[in-house]
Wavefront OBJ file of the C-alpha trace (Angstrom):
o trace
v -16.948 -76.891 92.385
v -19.154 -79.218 90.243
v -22.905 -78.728 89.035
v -25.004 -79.274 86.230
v -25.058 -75.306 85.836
v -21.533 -75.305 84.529
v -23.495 -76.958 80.997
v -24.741 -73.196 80.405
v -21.345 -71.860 79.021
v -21.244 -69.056 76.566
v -22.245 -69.825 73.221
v -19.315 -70.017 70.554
v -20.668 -68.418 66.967
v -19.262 -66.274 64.612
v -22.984 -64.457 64.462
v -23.230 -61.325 64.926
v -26.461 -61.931 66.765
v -26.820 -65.538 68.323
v -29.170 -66.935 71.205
v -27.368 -68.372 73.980
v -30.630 -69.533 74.856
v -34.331 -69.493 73.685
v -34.551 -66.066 76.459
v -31.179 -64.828 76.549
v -29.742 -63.096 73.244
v -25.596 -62.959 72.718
v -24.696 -59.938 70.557
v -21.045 -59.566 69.248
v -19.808 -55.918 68.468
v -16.650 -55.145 66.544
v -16.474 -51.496 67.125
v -17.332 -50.762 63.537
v -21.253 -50.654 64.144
v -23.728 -50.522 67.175
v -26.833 -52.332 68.108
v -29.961 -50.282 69.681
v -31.153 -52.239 72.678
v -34.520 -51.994 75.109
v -33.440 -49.848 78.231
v -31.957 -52.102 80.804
v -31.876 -55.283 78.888
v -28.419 -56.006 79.538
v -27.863 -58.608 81.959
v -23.981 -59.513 80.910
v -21.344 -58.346 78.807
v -17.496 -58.856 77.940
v -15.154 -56.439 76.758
v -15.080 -52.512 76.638
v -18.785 -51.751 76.144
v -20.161 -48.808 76.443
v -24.452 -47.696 77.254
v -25.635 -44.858 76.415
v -29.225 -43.138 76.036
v -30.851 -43.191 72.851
v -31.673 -39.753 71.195
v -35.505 -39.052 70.498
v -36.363 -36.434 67.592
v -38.819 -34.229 68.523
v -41.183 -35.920 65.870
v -40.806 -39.064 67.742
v -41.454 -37.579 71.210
v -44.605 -36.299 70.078
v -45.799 -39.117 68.494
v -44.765 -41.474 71.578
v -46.816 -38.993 73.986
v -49.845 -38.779 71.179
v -50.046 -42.415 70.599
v -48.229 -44.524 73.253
v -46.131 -46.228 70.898
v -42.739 -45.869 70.366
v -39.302 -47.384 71.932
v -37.054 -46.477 75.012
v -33.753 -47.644 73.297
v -30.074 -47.212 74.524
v -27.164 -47.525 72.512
v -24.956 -50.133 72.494
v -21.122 -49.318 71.278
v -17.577 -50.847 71.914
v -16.038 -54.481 70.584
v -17.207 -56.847 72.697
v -20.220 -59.194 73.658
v -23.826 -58.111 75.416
v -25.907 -60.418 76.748
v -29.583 -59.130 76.915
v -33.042 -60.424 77.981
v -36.059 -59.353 79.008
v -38.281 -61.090 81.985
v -37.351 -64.532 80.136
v -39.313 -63.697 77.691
v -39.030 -65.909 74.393
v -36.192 -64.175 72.273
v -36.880 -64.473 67.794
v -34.169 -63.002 65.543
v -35.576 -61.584 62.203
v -34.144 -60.555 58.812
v -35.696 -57.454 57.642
v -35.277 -56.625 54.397
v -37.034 -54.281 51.655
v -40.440 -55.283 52.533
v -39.974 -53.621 55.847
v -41.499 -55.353 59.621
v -44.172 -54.079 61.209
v -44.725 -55.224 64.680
v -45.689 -53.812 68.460
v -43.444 -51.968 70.118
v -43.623 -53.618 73.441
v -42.119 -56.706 71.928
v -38.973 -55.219 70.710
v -35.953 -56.379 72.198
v -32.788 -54.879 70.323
v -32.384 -53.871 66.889
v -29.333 -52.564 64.145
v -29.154 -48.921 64.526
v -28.649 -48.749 60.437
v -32.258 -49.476 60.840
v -35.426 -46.757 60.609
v -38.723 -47.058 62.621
v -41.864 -44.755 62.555
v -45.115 -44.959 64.173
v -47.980 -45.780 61.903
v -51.578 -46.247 62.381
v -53.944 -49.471 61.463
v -57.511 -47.788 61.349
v -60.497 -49.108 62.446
v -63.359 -50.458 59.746
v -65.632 -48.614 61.495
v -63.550 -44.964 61.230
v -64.800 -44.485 64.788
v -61.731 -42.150 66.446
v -59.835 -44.208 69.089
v -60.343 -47.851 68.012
v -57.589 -47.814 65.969
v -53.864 -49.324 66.739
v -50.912 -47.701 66.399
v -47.838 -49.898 65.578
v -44.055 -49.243 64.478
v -42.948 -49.577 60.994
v -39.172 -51.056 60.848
v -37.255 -50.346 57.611
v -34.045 -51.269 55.782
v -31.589 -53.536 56.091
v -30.642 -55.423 59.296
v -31.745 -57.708 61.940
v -34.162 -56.840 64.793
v -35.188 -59.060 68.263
v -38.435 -59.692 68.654
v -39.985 -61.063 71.911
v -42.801 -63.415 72.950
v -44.392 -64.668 75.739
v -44.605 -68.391 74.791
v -43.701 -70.175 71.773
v -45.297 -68.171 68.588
v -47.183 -69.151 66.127
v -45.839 -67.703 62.591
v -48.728 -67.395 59.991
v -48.180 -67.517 55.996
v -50.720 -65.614 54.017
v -51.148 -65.399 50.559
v -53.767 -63.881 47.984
v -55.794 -66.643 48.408
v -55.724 -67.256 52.354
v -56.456 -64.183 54.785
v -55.741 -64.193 58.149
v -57.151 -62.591 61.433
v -55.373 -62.765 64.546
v -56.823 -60.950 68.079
v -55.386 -57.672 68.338
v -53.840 -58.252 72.017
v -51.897 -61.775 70.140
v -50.463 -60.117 67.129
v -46.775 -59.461 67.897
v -45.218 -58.444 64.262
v -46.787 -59.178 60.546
v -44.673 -58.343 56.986
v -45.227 -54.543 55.936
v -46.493 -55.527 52.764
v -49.698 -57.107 53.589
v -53.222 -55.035 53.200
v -54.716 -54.431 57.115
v -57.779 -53.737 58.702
v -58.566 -53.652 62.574
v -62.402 -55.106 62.710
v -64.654 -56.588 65.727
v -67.252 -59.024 64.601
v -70.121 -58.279 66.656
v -73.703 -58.851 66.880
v -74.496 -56.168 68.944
v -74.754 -52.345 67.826
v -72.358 -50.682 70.511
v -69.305 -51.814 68.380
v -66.996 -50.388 70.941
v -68.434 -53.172 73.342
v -66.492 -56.853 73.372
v -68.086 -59.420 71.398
v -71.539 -60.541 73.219
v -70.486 -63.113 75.687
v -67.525 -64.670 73.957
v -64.709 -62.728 75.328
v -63.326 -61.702 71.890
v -62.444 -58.294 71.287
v -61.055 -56.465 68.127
v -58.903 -58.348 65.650
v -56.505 -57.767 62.597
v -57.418 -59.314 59.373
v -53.828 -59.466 56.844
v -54.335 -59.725 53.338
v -51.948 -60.235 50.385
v -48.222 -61.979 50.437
v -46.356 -62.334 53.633
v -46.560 -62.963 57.520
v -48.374 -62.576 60.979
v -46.531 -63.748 63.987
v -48.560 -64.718 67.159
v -48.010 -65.301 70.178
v -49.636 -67.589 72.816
v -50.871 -64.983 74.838
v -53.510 -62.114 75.162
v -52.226 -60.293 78.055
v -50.376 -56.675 78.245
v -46.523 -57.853 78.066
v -44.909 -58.486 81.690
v -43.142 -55.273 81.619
v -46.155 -53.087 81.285
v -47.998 -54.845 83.457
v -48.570 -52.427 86.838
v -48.461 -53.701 90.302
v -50.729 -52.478 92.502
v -50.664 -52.345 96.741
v -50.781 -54.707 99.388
v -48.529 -58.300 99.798
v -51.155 -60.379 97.719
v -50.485 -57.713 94.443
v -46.668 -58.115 94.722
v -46.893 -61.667 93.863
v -49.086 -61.467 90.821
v -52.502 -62.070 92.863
v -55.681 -60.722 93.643
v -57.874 -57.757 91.527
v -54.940 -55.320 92.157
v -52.017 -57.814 90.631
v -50.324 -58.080 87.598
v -52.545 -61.253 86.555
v -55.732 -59.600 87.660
v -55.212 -56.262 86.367
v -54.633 -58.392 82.622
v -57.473 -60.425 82.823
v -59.866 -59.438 79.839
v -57.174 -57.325 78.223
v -58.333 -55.683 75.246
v -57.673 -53.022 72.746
v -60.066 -50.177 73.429
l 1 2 3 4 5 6 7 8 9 10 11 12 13 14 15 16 17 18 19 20 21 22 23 24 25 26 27 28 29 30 31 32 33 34 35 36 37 38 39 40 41 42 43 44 45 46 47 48 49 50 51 52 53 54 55 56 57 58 59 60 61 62 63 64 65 66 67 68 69 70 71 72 73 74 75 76 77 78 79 80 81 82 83 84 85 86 87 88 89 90 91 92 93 94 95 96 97 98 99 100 101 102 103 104 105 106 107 108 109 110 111 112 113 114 115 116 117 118 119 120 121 122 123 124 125 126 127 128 129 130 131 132 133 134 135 136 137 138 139 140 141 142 143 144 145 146 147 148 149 150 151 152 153 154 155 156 157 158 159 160 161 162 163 164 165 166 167 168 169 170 171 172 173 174 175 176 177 178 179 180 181 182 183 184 185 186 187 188 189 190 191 192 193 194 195 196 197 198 199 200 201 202 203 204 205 206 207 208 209 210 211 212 213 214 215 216 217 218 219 220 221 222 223 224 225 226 227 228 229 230 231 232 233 234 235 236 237 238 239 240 241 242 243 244 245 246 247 248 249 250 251
C-alpha cells in the first residue's frame, strides 16, 4: 500500500516529551517516573502502559466544586511511549522552574507528577464578590503541556512595559508578575460589558516575565455544551457549540 500518509511516522527523539506534531504530543516513560495527563487524552501508545485515576485531596475537591477550577488528571505509569491530544488543539511544551506557571486550567494538557498545583484567586479592582478569576498555580521543577486554540501569541513584560490581555484570551502568564483583573468602562454597572464594544474584563501583568495568548475568546472546545436538535450537533444555530460561545465572557 502506498500514500502520502505513510510521511506521518513516529517521531525519533531522545526527549522525554517531544511533539510528533504541532497537536499531537509523544511522551517517553522509563518506568522510573510518571507523567499526569488530561482524562482521555491518550489517543496511542507503545509498550506496557498503564492508566489510572488521579487521586483528589479533599482540599482540592472542595476547591474544584467552590471555584470551578481545578484538573481531571489520570496517571500515566509503565516504560513506554503515549501519544496524547486533545480536539487538535495546538500542543506548547514549557519549562517551569522556580518562578512557578500560572495558567487556566482548561488548557492543561499533561504535566510531571513531581510537579505541585493549587488553585489561586486574581481579584477584581473593584473587590465586588464574583468578578474575580480563579486560576492554578504550577510549582517546581518539570515540564507541563499547555494547549491553544490557534497559534499563541507569547508576551514579554518588564518594569517598564505592562500588559493587558482579555480575560477569555489569557491562557498561562509567569507567577512572578503583579495582577489585577479590571474592565475599563464608561458606564457605572461595572458588571455590564464595555458599552458597545464587545470587550469584557481583562488582566493587566506587571513586573518581569510572561503572558501567553491565544487567538481566541471562546470557552475551550471541550467545555463547550451541545445542545438539541441536528443543527446543534454540528456546531450551528443559538443552541450549538459556536452559538452558545458567542460573546463569551468572564462574569
Amino acid at each position: 500500500m502506498q500514500s502520502p500518509l505513510f510521511a506521518y511516522t513516529e517521531a525519533q527523539t531522545q526527549g522525554r516529551y517531544a511533539l510528533q506534531n504541532s497537536q499531537l504530543l509523544r511522551v517517553a516513560l522509563t518506568g522510573q517516573d510518571d507523567v499526569l495527563a488530561r482524562k482521555g487524552a491518550m489517543v496511542a501508545y507503545q509498550g506496557m502502559m498503564e492508566f489510572d485515576g488521579e487521586y483528589q485531596s479533599m482540599g482540592r475537591r472542595r476547591a474544584r466544586a467552590h471555584t470551578g477550577e481545578g484538573l481531571d488528571l489520570m496517571r500515566v505509569s509503565g516504560q513506554g511511549t503515549v501519544y496524547l491530544a486533545n480536539l487538535a488543539q495546538y500542543i506548547h511544551v514549557v519549562d517551569v522552574d522556580r518562578d512557578g506557571l500560572t495558567v487556566d486550567s482548561a488548557y492543561v494538557l499533561a504535566l510531571d507528577s513531581t510537579l505541585h498545583h493549587e488553585v489561586i484567586a486574581v481579584d477584581s479592582q473593584y473587590g465586588i464578590s464574583g468578578t474575580g478569576k480563579y486560576q492554578l498555580l504550577i510549582t517546581g521543577t518539570g515540564k507541563v503541556a499547555l494547549m491553544t486554540s490557534g497559534q499563541p501569541l507569547m508576551m514579554q513584560i518588564t518594569p517598564d512595559k505592562y500588559v493587558s490581555a482579555d480575560a477569555d484570551a489569557i491562557v498561562a502568564w509567569s507567577s512572578s508578575l503583579r495582577v489585577q483583573m479590571q474592565a475599563q468602562t464608561y458606564s457605572s454597572p461595572v458588571r455590564r460589558r464595555r458599552g458597545s464594544t464587545g470587550e469584557g474584563w481583562e488582566l493587566s501583568f506587571l513586573g518581569q516575565g510572561f503572558a501567553l495568548v491565544q487567538p481566541s475568546e471562546l470557552l475551550p472546545p471541550q467545555n463547550a455544551q451541545i445542545g438539541a436538535g441536528i443543527a446543534a450537533q454540528f456546531g450551528m444555530g443559538q443552541q450549538g457549540a459556536h452559538g452558545q460561545n458567542r460573546g463569551n465572557a468572564w462574569s
